[in-house]
N, C-alpha and C positions, 0 to 999 in steps of 0.2 A: 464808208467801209475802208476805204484804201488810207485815208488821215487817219483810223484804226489802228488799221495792219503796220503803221509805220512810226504809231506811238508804241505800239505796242513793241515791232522790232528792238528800236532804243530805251523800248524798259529792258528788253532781255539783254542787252550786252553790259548794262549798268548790271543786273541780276548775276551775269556770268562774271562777271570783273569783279563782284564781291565775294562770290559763291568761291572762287579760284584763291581769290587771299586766304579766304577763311579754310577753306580745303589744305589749302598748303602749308599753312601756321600750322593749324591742327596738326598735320597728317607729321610733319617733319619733327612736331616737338615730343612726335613718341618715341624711345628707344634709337638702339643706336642699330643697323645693317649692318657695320664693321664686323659686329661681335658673332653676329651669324654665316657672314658670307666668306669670313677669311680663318681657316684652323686656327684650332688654339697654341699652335707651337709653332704660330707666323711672329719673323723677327719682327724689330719697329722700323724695319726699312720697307720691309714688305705691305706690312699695315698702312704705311703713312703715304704707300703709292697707292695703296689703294683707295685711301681718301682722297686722294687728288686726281686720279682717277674716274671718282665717283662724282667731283665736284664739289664734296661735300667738308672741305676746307675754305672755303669761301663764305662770309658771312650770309646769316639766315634771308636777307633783304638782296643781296645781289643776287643767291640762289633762285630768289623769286622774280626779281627782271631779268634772270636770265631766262629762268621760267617763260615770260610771258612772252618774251622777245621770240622764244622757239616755236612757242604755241602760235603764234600770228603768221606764225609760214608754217602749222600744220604741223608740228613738229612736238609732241606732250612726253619727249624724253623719253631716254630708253631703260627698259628692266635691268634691274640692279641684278636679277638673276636670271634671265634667260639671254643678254644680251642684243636685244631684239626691243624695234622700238614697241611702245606699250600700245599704243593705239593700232600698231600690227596685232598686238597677239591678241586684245579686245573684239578689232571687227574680225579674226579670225574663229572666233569663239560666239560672236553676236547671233550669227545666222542660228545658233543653236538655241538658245536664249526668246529668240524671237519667236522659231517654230514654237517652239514650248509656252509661250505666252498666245499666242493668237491663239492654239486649240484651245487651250483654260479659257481663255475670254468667249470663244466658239460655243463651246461644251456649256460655258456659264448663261450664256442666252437660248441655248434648246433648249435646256431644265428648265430654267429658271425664268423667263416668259411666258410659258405654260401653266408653274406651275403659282406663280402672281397672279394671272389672268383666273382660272377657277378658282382659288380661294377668292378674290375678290369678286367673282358673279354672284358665289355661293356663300358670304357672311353669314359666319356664326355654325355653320353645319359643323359634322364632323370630319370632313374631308377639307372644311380651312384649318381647322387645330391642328389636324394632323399635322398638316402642310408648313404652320406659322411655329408649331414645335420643330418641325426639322430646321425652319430656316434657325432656331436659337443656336440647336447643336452646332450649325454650322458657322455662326458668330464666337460660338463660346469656347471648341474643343482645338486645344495649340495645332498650330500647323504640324509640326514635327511629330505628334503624338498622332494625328490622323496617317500621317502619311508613313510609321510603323506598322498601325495596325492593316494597312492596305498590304502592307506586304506581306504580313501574317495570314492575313486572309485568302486576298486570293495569287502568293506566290509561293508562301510556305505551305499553306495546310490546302487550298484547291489545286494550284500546280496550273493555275491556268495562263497568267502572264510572268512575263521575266520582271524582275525588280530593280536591278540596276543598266546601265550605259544607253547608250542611243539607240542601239542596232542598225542595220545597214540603211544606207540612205538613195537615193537614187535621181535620177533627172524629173524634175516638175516642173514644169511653166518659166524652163529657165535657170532653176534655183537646184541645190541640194537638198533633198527632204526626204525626212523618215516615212512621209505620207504616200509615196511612188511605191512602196511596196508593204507585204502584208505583218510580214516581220517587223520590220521599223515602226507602223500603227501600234501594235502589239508592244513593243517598248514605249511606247508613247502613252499610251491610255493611264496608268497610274499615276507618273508625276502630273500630266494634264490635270486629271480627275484629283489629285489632292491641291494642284494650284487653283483649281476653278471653285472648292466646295464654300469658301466664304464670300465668294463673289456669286455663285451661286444663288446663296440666302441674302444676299445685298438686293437682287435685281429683284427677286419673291419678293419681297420687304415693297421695295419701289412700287411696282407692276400693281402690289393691292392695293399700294395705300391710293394709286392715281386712277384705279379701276372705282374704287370706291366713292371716293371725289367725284368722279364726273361722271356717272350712272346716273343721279338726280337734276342732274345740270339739266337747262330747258331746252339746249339743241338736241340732248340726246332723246327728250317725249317728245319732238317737234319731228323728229328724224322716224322713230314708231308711228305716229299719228298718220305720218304721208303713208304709212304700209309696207315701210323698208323692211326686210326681211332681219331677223335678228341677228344672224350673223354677218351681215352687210354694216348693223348699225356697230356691232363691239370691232371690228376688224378694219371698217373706214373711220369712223365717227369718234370711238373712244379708244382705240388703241394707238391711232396716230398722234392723237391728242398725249396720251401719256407718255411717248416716246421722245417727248421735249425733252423731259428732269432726267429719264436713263441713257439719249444720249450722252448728255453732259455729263454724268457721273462714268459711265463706260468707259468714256474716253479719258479719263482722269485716272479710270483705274487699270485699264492696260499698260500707263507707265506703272504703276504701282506693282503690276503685276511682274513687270520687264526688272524691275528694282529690287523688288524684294522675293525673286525667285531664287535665292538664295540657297534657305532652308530646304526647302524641295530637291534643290541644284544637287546637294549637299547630299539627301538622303538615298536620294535614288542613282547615283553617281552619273546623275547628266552632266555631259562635257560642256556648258556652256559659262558664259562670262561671272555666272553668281560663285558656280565652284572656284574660276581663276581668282576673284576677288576675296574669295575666301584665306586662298594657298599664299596670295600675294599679303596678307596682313601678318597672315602668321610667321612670314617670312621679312617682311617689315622690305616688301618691294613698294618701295611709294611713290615712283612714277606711273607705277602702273593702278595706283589706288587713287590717285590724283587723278586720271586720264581717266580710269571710269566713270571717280562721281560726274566730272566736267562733260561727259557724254550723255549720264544719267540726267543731268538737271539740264540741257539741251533737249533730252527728248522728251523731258515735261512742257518745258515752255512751246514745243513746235505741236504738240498732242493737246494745252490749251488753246492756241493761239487756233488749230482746227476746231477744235470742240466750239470757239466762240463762232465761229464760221458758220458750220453745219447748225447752228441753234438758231442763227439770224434768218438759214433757209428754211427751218423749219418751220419757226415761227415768221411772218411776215411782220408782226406788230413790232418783233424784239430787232429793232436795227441800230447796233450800237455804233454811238455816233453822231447818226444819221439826224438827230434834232440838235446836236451844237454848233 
């Protein structure tokens, strides 16, 4: 496991070293910052300090070892519009981003464990179609378009949750969090409940198809025969067993969640890092669009490199490595 953990390290900074060219070519070969951050009736004295200012009179290629030189002391440049370095205004914005993705991924495993498990006991009833129909809606209906209709429903015509910002946040376990009080919950529940509804139908989808799987399998008539009680046999025997394939995918998909909370970010006017990434493109701030992917694809590789981990304890068979 540790000759693993340390091939695996030196894939990810080759990962990061490419992901960062490729991020920085990209990101710098669009549009120009000049034309949006300096007025239109700025002389060309004014303009051309602000280039050089900016750095961005210096060829594409130095720009980028200057890049990487700053990044290696922690340093991923600073906003072209807030003046502030980016990786400041990022992890200041992260903690919000974060709360908002652990409750989706939360919310997504109370449903959605439950609701895998009885459709898979009970194939073919009508209470699995119900269930395998909802999980379609919740694969097929665009994010954006659920997470309007939540607010039609229950903020315009029920009146019963707020629809846009964080609301107040309070002391938890250390941290800042909407979840210390009841107000904060209460803004929290809609973008949660629209980031969780496809991961939702993702974990349903799993939960059956592994509930279904191994119900026939011979430990699980071996486990009945000795006179285990039924719900001893689905809760020790076949549910731990199918928790192999959804930790791995879970864990894959809470960066997914952290990355593409975006559109949610966006609708429901949560302060967190997807709206900054949003404001930051369309203002063509590319330090700070640069500094997030490069945090974003850090937090895949460390959220894999666990996932590989917790699957080898899961499983004792799967010890990767462990026979070369």
């Amino acid at each position: 496991m540790t000759a693993f953990i340390i091939r695996r390290l030196c894939q990810s900074i080759v990962i990061l070293a490419l992901t960062s060219l490729i991020v920085f070519a990209g990101v710098y070969a669009i549009g120009d910052p000049i034309e949006i951050l300096v007025p239109a009736d700025a002389s060309q004295a004014e303009i051309a300090q602000a280039v050089s200012s900016l750095g961005l009179d210096l060829p594409l290629y130095q720009q980028y070892l200057k890049f990487v030189g700053n990044a290696l002391h922690g340093d991923l440049g600073n906003s072209f519009v807030f003046n502030q370095p980016a990786i400041q205004l990022i992890l200041q914005r992260l903690p919000a981003t974060l709360e908002l993705a652990f409750v989706a991924l939360l919310l997504a495993l109370i449903i959605g464990l439950p609701l895998g498990l009885v459709a898979g006991l009970k194939p073919d009833s009508a209470l699995d179609r119900s269930i395998m129909a909802g999980s379609i809606l919740g694969f097929s209906l665009p994010n954006f378009w659920q997470g309007i209709m939540l607010v039609l429903i229950f903020s315009v015509t029920l009146g019963w949750l707020p629809s846009t910002g964080r609301g107040p946040t309070g002391e938890l376990l250390g941290m800042r969090s909407s979840l210390a009080s009841w107000d904060g919950i209460r803004h929290l529940i809609l973008p949660a409940l629209n980031l969780a509804l496809f991961k939702i139908a993702l974990i349903v989808r799993l939960t059956r198809s592994g509930v279904r799987e191994t119900m026939p399998l011979d430990y699980v008539k071996f486990a009945r025969a000795k006179g285990l009680r039924e719900s001893r046999v689905i809760f020790i025997h076949v549910l731990k067993n199918i928790m192999i394939p959804i930790v791995t995918v879970v864990g894959m998909e809470f960066g997914s969640l952290i990355a593409f909370a975006t559109v949610t970010e966006t609708i429901f006017a949560w302060p967190g890092v997807g709206k900054l990434i949003i404001d930051s493109i369309m203002k063509l701030d590319r330090p700070v669009v640069v500094a997030y992917l490069l945090i974003v694809v850090t937090m895949f590789i460390v959220l894999n490199l666990l996932v590989d981990i917790i699957y080898s304890v899961l499983d004792p068979r799967v010890r990767v490595g462990a026979s070369e």
